[in-house]
MARVOGU-359703 format. One record per residue (C-alpha): residue number from 0; residue in three letters; chain; x negated, y, z. Coordinates in nm, 2 decimals. Layout:
N
NUM|ALA|A|X|Y|Z
...
This chain:
442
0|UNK|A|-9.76|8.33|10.14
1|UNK|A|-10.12|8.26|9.99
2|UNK|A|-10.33|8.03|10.16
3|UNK|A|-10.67|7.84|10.12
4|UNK|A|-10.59|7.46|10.08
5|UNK|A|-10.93|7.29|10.11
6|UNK|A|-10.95|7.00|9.85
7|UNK|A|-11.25|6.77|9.95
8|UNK|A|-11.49|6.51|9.73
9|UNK|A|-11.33|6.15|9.79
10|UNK|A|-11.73|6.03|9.87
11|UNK|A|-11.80|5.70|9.60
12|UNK|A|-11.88|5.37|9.61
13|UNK|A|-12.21|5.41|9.48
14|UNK|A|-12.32|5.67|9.69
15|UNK|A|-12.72|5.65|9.70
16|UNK|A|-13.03|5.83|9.76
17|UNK|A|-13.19|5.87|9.43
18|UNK|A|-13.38|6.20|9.49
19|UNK|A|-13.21|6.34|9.20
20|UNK|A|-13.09|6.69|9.27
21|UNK|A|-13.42|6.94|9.14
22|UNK|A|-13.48|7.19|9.43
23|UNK|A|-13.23|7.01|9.67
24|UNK|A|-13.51|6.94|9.96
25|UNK|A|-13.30|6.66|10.15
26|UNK|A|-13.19|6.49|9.83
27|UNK|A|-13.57|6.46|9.79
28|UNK|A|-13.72|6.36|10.13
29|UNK|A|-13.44|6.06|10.14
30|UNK|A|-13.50|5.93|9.80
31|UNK|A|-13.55|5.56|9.76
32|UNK|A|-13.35|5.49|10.15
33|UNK|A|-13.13|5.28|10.15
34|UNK|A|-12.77|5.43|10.23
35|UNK|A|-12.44|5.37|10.39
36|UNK|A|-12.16|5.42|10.14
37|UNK|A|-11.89|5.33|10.37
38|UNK|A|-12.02|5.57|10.66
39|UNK|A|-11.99|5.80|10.40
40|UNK|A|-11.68|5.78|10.30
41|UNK|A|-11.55|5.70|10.65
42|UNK|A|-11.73|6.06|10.79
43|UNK|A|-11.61|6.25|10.48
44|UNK|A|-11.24|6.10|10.58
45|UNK|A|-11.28|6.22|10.94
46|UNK|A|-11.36|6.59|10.84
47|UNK|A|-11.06|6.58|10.61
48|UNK|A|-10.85|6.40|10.87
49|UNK|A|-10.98|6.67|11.17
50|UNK|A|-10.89|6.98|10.92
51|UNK|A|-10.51|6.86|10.88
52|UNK|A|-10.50|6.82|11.25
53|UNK|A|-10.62|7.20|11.27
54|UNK|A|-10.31|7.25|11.09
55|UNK|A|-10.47|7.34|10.73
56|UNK|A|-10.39|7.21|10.42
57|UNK|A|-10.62|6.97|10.30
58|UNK|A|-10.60|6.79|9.98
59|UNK|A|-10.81|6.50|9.84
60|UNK|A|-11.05|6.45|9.50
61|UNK|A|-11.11|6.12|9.38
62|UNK|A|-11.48|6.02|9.30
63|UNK|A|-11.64|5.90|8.98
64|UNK|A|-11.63|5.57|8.83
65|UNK|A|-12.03|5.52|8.85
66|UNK|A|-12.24|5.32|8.70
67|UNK|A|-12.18|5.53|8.37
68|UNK|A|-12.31|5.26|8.12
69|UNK|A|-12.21|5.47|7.88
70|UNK|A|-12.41|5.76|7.94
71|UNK|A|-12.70|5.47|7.95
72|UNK|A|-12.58|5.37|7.64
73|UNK|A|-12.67|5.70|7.49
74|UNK|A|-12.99|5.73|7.58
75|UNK|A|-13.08|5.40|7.39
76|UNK|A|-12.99|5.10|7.63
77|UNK|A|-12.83|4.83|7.39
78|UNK|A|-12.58|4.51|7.48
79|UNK|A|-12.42|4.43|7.74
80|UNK|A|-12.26|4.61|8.02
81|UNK|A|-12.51|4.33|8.23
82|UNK|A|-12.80|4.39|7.99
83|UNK|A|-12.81|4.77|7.95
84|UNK|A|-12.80|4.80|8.35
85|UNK|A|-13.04|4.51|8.39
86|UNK|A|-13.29|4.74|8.08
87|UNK|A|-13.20|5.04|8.21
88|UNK|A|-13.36|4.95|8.60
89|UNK|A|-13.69|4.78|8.44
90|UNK|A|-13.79|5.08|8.18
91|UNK|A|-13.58|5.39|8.36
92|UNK|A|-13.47|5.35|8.71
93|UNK|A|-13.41|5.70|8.73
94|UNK|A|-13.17|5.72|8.49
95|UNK|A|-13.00|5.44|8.62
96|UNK|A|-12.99|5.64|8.95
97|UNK|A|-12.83|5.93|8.73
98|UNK|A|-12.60|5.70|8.56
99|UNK|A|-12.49|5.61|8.96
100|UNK|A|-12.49|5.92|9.13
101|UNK|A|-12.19|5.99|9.38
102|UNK|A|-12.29|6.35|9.35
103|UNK|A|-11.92|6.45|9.30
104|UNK|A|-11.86|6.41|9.62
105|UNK|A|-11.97|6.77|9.66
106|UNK|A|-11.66|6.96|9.50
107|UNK|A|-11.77|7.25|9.56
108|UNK|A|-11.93|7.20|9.25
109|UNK|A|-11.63|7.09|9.07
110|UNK|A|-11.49|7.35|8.95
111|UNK|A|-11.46|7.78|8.99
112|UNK|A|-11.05|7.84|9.11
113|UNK|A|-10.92|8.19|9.09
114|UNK|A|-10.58|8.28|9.29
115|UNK|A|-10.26|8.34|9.10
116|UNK|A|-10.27|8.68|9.27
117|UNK|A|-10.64|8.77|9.09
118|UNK|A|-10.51|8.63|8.72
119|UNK|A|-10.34|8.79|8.39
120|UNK|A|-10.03|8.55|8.43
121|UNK|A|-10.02|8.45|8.76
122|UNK|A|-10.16|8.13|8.74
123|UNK|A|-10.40|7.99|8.95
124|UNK|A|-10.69|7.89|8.71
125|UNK|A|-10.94|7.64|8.69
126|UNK|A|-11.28|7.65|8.47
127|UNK|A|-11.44|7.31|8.56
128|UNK|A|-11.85|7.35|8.61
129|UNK|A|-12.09|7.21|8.33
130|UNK|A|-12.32|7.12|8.58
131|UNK|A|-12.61|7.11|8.26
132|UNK|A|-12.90|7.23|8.53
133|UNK|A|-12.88|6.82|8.65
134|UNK|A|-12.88|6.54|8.44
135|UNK|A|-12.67|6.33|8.72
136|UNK|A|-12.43|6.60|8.72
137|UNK|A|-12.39|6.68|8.43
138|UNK|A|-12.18|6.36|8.33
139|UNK|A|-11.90|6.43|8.57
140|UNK|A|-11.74|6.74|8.38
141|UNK|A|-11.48|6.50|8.13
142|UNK|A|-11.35|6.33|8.45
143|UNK|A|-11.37|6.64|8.73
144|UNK|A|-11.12|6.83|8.46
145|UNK|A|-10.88|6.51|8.41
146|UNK|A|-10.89|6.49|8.82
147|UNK|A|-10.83|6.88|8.83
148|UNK|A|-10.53|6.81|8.55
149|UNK|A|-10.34|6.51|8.72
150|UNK|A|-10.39|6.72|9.11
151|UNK|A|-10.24|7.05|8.96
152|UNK|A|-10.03|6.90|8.71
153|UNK|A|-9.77|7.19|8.62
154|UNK|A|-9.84|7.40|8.32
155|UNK|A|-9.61|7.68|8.49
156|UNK|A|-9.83|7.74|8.79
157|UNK|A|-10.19|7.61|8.71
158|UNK|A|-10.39|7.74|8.40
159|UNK|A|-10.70|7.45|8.29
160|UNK|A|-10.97|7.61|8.15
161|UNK|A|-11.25|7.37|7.93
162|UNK|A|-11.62|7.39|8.09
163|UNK|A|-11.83|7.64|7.94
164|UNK|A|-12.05|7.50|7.66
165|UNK|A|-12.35|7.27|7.77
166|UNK|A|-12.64|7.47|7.73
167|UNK|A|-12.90|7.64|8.00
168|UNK|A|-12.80|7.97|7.88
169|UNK|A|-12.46|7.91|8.00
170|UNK|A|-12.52|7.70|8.30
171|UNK|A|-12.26|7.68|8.54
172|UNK|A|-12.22|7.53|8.91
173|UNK|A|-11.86|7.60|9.00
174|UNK|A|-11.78|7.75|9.33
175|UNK|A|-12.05|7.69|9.55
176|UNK|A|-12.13|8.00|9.37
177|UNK|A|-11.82|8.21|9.39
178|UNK|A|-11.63|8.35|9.65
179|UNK|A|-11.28|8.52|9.73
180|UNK|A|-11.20|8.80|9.97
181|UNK|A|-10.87|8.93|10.05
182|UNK|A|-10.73|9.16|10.31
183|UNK|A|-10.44|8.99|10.32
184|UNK|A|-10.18|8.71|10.17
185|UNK|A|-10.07|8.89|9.91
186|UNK|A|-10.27|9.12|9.71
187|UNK|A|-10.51|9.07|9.43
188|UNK|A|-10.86|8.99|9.60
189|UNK|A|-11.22|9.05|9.51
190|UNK|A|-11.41|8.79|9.32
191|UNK|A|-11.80|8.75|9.38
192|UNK|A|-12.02|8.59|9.14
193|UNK|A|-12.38|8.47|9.26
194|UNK|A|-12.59|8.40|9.01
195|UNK|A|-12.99|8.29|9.01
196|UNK|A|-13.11|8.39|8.67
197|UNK|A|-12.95|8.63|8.38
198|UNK|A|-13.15|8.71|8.03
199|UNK|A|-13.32|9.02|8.13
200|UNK|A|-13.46|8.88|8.41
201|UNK|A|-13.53|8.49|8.39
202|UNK|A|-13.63|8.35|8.70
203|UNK|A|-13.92|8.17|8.74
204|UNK|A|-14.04|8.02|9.06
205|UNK|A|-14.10|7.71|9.27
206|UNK|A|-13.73|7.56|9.19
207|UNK|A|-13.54|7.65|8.86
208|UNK|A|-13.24|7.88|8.89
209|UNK|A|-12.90|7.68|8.82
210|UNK|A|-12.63|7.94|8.76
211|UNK|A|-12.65|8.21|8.52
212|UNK|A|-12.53|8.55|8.53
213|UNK|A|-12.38|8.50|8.14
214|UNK|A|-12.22|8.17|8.29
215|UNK|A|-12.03|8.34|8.56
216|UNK|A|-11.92|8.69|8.36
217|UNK|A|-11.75|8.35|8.11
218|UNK|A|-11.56|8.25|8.37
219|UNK|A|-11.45|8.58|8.47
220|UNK|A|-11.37|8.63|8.15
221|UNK|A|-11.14|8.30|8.06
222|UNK|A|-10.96|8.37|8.43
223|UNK|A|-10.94|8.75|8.28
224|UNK|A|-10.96|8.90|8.62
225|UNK|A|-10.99|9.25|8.70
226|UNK|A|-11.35|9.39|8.62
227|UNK|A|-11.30|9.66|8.95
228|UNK|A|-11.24|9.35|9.17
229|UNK|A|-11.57|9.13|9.01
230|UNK|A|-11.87|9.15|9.15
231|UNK|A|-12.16|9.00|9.00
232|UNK|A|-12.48|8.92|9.22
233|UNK|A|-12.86|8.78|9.23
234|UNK|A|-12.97|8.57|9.42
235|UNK|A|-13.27|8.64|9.67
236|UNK|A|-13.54|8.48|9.47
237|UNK|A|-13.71|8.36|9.77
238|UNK|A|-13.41|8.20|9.86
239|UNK|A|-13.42|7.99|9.58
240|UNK|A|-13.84|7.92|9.59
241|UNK|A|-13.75|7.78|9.94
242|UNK|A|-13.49|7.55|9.84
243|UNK|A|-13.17|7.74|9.79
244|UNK|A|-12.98|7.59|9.47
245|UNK|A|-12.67|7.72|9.55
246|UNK|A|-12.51|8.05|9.75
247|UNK|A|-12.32|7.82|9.96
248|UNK|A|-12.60|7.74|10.09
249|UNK|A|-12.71|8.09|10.23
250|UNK|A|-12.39|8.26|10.23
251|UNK|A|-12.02|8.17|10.30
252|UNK|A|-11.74|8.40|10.25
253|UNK|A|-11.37|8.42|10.38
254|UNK|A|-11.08|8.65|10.41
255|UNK|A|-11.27|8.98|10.45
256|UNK|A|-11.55|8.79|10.61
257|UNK|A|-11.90|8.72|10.52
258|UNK|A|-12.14|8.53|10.70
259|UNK|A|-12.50|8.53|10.52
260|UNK|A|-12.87|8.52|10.59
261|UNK|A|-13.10|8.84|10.51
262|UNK|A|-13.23|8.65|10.26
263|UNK|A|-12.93|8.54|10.08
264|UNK|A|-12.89|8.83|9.82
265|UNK|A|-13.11|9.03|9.61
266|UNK|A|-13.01|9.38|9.67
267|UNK|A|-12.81|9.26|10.04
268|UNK|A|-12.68|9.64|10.12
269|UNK|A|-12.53|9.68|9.75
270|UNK|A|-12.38|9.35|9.75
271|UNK|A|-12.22|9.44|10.10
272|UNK|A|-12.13|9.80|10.01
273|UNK|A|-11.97|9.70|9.67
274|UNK|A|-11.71|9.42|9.86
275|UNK|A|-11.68|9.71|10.08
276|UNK|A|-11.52|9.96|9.81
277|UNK|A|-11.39|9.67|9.57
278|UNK|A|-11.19|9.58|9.87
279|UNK|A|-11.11|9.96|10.03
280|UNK|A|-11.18|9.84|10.39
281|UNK|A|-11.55|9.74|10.55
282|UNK|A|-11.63|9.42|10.51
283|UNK|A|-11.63|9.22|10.87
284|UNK|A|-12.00|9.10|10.79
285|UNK|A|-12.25|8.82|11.02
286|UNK|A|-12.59|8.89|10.91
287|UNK|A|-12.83|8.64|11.03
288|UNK|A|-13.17|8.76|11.00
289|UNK|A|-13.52|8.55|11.00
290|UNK|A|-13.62|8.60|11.34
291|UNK|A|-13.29|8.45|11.44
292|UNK|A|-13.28|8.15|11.19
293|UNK|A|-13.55|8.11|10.93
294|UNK|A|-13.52|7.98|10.60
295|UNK|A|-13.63|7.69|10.66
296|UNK|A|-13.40|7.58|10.95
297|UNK|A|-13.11|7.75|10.71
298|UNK|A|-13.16|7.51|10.49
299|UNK|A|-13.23|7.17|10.71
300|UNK|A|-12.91|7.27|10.88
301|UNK|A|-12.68|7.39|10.65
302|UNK|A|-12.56|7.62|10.87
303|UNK|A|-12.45|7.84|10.57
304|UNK|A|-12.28|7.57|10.45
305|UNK|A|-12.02|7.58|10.70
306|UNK|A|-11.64|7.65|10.63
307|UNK|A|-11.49|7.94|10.79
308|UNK|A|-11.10|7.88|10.76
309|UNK|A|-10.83|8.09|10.98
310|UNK|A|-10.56|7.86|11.17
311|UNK|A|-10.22|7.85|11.14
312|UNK|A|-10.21|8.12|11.55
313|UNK|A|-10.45|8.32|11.30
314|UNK|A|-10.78|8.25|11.52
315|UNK|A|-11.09|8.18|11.30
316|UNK|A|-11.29|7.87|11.32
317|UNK|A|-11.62|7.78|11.14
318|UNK|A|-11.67|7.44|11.06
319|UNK|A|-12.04|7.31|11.13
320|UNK|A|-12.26|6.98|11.02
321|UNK|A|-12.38|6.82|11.35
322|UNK|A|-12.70|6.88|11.23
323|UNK|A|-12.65|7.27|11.35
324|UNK|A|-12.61|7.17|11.69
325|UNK|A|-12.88|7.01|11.74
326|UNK|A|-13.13|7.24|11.59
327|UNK|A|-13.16|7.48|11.86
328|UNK|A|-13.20|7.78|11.71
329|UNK|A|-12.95|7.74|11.43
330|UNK|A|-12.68|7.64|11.74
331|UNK|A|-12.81|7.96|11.95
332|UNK|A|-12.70|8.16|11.62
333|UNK|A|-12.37|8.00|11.60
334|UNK|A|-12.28|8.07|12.01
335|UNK|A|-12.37|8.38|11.97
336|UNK|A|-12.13|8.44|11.66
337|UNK|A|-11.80|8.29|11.88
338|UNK|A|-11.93|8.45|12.21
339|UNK|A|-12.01|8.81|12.06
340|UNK|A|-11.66|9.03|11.94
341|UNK|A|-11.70|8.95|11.62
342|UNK|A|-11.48|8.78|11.35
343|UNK|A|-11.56|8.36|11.49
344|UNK|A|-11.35|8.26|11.76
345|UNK|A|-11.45|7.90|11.77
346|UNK|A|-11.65|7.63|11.61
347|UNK|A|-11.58|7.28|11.52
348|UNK|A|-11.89|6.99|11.48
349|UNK|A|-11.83|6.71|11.22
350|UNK|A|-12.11|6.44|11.17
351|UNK|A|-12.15|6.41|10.78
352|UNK|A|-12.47|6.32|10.80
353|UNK|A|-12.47|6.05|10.47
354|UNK|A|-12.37|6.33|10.28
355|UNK|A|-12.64|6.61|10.39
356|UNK|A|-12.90|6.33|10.33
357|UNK|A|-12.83|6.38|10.00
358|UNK|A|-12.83|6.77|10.02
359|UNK|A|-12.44|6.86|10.10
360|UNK|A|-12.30|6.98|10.36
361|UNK|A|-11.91|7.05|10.50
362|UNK|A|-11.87|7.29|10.24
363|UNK|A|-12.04|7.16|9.96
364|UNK|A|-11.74|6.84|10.02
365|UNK|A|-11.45|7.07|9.95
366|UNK|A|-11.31|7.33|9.66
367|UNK|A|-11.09|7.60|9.80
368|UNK|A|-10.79|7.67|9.61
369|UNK|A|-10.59|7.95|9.69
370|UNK|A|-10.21|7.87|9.66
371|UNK|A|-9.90|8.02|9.75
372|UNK|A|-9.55|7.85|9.88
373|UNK|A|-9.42|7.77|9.50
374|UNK|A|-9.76|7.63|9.41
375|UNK|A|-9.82|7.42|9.69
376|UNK|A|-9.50|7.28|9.62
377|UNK|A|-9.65|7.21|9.27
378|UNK|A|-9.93|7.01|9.33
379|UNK|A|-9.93|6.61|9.31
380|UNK|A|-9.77|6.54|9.63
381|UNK|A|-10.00|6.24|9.64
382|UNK|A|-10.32|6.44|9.69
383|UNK|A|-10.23|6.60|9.99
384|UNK|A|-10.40|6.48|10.29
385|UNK|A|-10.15|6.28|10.55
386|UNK|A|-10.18|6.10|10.82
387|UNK|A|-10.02|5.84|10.64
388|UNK|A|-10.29|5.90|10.35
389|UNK|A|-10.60|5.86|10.60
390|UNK|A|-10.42|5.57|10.68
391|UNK|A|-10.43|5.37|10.35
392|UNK|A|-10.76|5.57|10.22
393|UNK|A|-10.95|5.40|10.56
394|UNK|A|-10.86|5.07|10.47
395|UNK|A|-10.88|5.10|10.11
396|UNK|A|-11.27|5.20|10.16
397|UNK|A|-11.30|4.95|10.47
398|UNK|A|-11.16|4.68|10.21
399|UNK|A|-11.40|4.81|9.92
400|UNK|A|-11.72|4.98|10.01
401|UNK|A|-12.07|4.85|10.07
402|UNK|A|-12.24|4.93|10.39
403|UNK|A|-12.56|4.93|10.23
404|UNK|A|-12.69|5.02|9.86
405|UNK|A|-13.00|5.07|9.74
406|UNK|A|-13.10|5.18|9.37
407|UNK|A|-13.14|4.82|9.24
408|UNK|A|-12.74|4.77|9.37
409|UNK|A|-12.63|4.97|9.05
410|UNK|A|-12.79|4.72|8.85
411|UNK|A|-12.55|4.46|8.99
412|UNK|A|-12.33|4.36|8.69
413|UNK|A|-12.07|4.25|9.05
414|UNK|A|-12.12|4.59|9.16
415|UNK|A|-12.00|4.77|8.83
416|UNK|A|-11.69|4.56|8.82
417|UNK|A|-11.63|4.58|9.21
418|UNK|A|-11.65|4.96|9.16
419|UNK|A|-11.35|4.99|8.88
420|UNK|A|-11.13|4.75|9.07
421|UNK|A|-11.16|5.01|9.35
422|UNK|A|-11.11|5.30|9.18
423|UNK|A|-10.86|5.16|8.97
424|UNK|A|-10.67|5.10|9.31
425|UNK|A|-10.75|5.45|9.44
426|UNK|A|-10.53|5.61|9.13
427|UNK|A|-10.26|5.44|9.22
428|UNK|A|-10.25|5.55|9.60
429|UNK|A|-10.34|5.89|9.48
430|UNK|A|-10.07|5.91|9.20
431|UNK|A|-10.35|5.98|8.96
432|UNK|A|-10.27|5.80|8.62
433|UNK|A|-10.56|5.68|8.42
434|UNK|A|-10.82|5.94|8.43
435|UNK|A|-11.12|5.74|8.40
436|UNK|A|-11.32|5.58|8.11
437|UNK|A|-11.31|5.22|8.12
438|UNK|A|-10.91|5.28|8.23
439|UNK|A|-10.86|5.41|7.89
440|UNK|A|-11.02|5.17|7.71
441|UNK|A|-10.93|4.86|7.89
């Protein structure tokens, strides 16, 4: 049986507000705050920890070893692990900030993952994102495809795609811009690809455009899936003016559900229409229109950035940020989505409020990665999320991780060290190997 296992972002030591993610409105307004890496961590293992409970599988993604001196290194910093931090916070605190960004936390953005049903050879394949629209992010693709390699180890079952090339032309965000539907467990589903800009019709705006329509057709390509089950979308350019950088957040997708705002798509009633046919059964569709929820409190909330995932009785659930229920219109939306006879029958809160400071909400923290019995069976058995897991992961980041961090902390010479004895630690409970940097060269 194919199911959605729900791998989430292992949140870093040097999580921080650096304002660094371009047209991400809360990265911006928290920038320079001083954070909370282990409430971070801690609320990001609670939302994993409540989704087993549900009865889901829930896997686990291991975080970047950050500072990158390296990557400060290449932009001109000389000596010193010590003197290129101490250089690079006097003349270019931002990169700095860049060179510490816990911003793979959000694997949503890891990688784009289409089912073994969907593919050529029946593999389940994996392109990782290039990320090039973000400096920060753009330095986590070499380890994000080594994490992705050591997870789903087994050339049999899993096919490991290398990112796209690193230009703008080709710009590529992973999954927060792609979506599955399926009828059911076993046929081949329908693939959407949302993208913000294409060459005959650059966008231009308030915010720049990070995925590309020739970015997402190259991953359709390399996962050769089936071009009458691929659907390729634009964004609502107002969307992205107001602060939209991703579908995820304006639109989430599931099954043969989709729950989006009027404002998410383009041209809404072709996109809609198209899954329709592609799939050869209506689409069960929750349109949320302005005068319900307005951009605006779309965005604060994340409300579109909510998981819908069906249980093991086969009732739905949609997974919220706190931050919904407490906007009162955004939580009116959501009661009347699990009270009406639609598609929701319940709703589950989790506070991960360090992480949406930074602009990332409960989906933005996981990849979905649709596998069946034999696959499951094929994934490091280490990376699946236990009781026994939350366990040792709890204390390893109660042992390790800094309560508070500001940007200066990354200049800390103690901090760089403290952060590869942790993660150094975390790939052994994780059954990992040595998939970081300074682990290869030590």
């Amino acid at each position: 049986m194919l199911l959605e296992a729900n791998f989430d972002g292992l949140v870093g030591p040097s999580h921080h507000f650096g304002g660094l993610g371009i047209g991400n409105l809360a990265s911006q307004a928290n920038k320079a705050r001083v954070s909370n890496p282990l409430e971070a961590a801690l609320q990001g293992l609670e939302k994993m920890a409540g989704l087993a409970a549900l009865g889901l599988h829930q896997g686990v993604l291991p975080p970047q070893a950050r500072p990158d001196v390296d990557f400060l290194r290449r932009v001109g910093f000389v000596g010193t692990d010590t003197k290129v931090l101490a250089q690079a916070l006097s003349d270019a605190p931002g990169l700095l900030s860049a060179a510490g960004s816990a911003a793979a936390m959000w694997a949503a953005n890891a990688a784009t993952v289409s089912a073994s049903a969907d593919t050529w050879d029946s593999r389940v394949h994996f392109t990782p994102a290039n990320l090039v629209s973000q400096t920060h992010r753009a330095l986590e693709t070499p380890t994000t495809a080594a994490a992705l390699k050591a997870t789903f180890p087994s050339d049999r079952y899993f096919a490991h795609h290398p990112a796209l090339p690193a230009c703008t032309q080709l710009a590529d965000e992973g999954a927060a811009n792609h979506t599955r539907f399926a009828l059911d467990d076993h046929t081949c589903g329908v693939s959407l690809f949302v993208y913000g800009t294409d060459l005959e019709s650059p966008a231009t705006g308030r915010f720049p455009a990070r995925q590309t329509r020739l970015a997402s057709e190259a991953v359709a390509r390399q996962h050769r899936l089936r071009t009458d089950r691929t659907l390729f979308a634009a964004q609502h350019p107002e969307a992205i003016n107001a602060g939209v950088f991703h579908n995820d957040v304006i639109a989430v997708g599931h099954r043969d559900i989709l729950l989006y705002h009027e404002m998410a798509f383009a041209n809404e009633a072709g996109v809609v229409g198209s899954l329709s046919r592609m799939m050869g059964e209506p689409l069960r569709t929750i349109r949320i229109n302005q005068s319900q929820v307005d951009l605006s409190a779309a965005i604060t909330s994340y409300l579109f950035n909510s998981q819908i995932v069906t249980l093991p009785d086969g009732t739905v659930r949609l997974i919220v940020a706190k931050d919904c229920e407490e906007h009162p219109a955004v939580w009116a939306a959501i009661t009347e989505m699990v009270e009406s006879d639609g598609p929701i029958d319940g709703v589950q809160v989790f506070d991960v409020r360090q992480s949406m400071r930074n602009g990332g909400g409960p989906a933005c923290l996981r990849l979905r990665v649709p596998l069946n019995d034999d696959e499951r069976g094929a994934v490091n058995p280490d990376s699946w999320f236990t009781p026994d897991l939350h366990k040792t992961l709890k204390a390893w980041v109660e042992k390790h991780y800094r309560d508070r961090l500001a940007i200066a902390d990354l200049a800390d010479p103690a901090f760089l060290n403290e952060v590869r004895e942790t993660l150094d630690r975390l790939t052994v409970i994780l059954g990992l190997g040595s998939i970081y940097p300074f682990q290869q060269t030590a």
